[in-house]
C-alpha positions in Angstrom: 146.4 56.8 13.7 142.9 57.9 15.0 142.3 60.3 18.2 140.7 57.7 20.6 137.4 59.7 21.7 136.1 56.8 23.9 138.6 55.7 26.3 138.0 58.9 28.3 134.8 57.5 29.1 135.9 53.7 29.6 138.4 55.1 32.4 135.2 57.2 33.9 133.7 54.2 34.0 136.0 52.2 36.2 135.9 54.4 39.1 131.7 54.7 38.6 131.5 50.9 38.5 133.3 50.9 42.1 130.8 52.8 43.3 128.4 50.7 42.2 129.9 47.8 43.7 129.8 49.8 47.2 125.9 50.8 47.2 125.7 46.4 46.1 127.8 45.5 49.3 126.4 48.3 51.4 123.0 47.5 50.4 123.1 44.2 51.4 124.7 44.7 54.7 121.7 47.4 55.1 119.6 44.2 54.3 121.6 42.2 57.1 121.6 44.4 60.2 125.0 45.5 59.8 124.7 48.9 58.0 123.2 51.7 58.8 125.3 54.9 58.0 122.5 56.6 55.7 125.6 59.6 54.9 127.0 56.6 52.7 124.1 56.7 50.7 123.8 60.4 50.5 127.4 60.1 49.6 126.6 57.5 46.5 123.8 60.0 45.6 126.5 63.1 45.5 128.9 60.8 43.8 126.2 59.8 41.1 125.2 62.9 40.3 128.0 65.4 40.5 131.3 62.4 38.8 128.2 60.4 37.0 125.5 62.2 35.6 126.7 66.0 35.1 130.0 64.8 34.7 130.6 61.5 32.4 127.0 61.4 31.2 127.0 64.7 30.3 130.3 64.7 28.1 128.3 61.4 26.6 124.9 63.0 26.1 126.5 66.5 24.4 130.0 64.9 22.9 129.7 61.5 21.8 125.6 61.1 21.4 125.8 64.2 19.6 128.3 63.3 17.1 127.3 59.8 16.9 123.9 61.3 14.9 125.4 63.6 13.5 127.2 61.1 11.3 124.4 59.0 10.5 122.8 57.4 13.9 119.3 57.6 14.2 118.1 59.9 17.1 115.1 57.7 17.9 115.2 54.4 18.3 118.8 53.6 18.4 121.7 52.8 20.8 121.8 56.6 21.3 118.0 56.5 22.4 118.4 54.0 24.9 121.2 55.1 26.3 119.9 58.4 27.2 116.4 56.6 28.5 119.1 54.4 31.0 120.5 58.1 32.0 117.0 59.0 33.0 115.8 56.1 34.6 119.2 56.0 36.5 118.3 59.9 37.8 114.9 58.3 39.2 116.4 56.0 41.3 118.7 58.0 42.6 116.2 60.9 43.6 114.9 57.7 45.1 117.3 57.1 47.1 118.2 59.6 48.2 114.9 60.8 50.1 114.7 57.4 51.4 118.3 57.8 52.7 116.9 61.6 53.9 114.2 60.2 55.4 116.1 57.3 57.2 118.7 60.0 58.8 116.0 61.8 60.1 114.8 58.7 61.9 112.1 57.9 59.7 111.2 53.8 59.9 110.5 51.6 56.9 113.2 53.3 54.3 115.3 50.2 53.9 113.5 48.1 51.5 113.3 51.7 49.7 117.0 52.4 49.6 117.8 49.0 48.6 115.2 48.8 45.8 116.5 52.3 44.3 120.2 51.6 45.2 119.6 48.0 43.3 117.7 49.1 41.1 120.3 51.7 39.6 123.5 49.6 40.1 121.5 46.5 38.0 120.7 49.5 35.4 124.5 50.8 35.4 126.4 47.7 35.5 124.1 47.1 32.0 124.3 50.1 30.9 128.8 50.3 31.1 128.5 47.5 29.7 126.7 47.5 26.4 128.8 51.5 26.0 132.3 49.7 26.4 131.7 46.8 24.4 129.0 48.0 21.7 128.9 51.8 21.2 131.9 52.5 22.1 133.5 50.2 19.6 130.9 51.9 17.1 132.1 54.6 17.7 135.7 54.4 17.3 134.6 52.9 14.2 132.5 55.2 12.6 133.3 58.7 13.6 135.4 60.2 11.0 138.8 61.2 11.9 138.6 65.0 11.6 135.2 65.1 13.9 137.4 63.6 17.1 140.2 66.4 17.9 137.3 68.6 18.4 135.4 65.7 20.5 138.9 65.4 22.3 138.9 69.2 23.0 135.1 69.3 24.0 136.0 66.2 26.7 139.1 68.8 27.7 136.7 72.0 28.3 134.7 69.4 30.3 136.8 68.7 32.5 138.4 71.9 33.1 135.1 73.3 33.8 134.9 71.0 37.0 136.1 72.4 40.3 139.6 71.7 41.0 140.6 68.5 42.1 137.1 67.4 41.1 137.8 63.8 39.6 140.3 63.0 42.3 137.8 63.8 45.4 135.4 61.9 44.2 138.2 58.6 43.7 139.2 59.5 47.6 135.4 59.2 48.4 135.1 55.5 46.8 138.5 54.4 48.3 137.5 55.7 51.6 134.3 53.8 51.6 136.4 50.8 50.1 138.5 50.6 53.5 135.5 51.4 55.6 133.8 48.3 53.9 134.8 45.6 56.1 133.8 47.7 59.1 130.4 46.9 60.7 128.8 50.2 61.4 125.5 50.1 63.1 
């Protein structure tokens, strides 16, 4: 029986893509006239890059990419390539965002349309981006990855996550499932 070395990763992504799906709603409420609590967005930056970037991404870009050319994947111009350029067009939009959201809490006019084209802009990339890992590298990789390589992947995804603070993964779910039930509250 192989060591599964993705579904870590598929299970990060779940909670990721929920936050996603709360800068899309909150965004377009922003849009509306019915949303203006710029600490959400600060939030979704926080969440992004402390649970997305330093913590999944990073387990992808020195785990997985890394093994994946290791054993024969080009470094350029391949899946592995384009994922990392998504990573770094995801951090742009989120450094985006997040001095627009700055800028907004300090009571700076005219950061809306820069919120929502960042926060758009990065859940469009995401949403793209989960998806062509869970249903095309990921399945690569649980196919070609040799058998002996993944306990050692398995452990490297274990260091990982012992290396984050304590009770890291489950403060950032309570974030998302407290924005969740704040969703169908109108805050102005």
């Amino acid at each position: 029986m192989k060591t599964d070395v993705t579904q870590v990763m598929v299970e990060e992504h779940k909670l990721i893509l929920r936050m996603i799906a709360l800068l899309e709603q909150n965004t377009a409420r922003m849009e509306q006239g019915q949303f203006r609590d710029w600490n959400f967005f600060l939030a979704g930056v926080d969440f992004i890059r402390n649970y997305a970037d330093r913590f999944h991404h990073a387990k992808e870009e020195d785990v997985l990419f890394k093994a994946l050319v290791k054993n024969g994947m080009p470094e350029q111009n391949s899946p592995v390539a384009a994922m990392l350029m998504a990573h770094d067009e995801g951090r742009a939009f989120v450094r985006n965002m997040e001095e627009a959201a700055q800028k907004a809490l300090a009571g700076e006019l005219g950061q809306i349309p820069v919120i929502a084209e960042n926060a758009r802009g990065y859940a469009t990339l995401l949403r793209d981006h989960i998806d062509k890992e869970d249903n095309i590298l990921y399945p690569l990789a649980e196919r070609v990855l040799p058998e002996d390589l993944r306990p050692a992947m398995v452990a490297s995804y274990d260091k990982a996550e012992a290396a984050a603070p304590t009770d890291f993964t489950e403060r950032y779910r309570r974030l998302v499932e407290k924005y969740e039930t704040q969703k169908s509250n109108v805050e102005l």
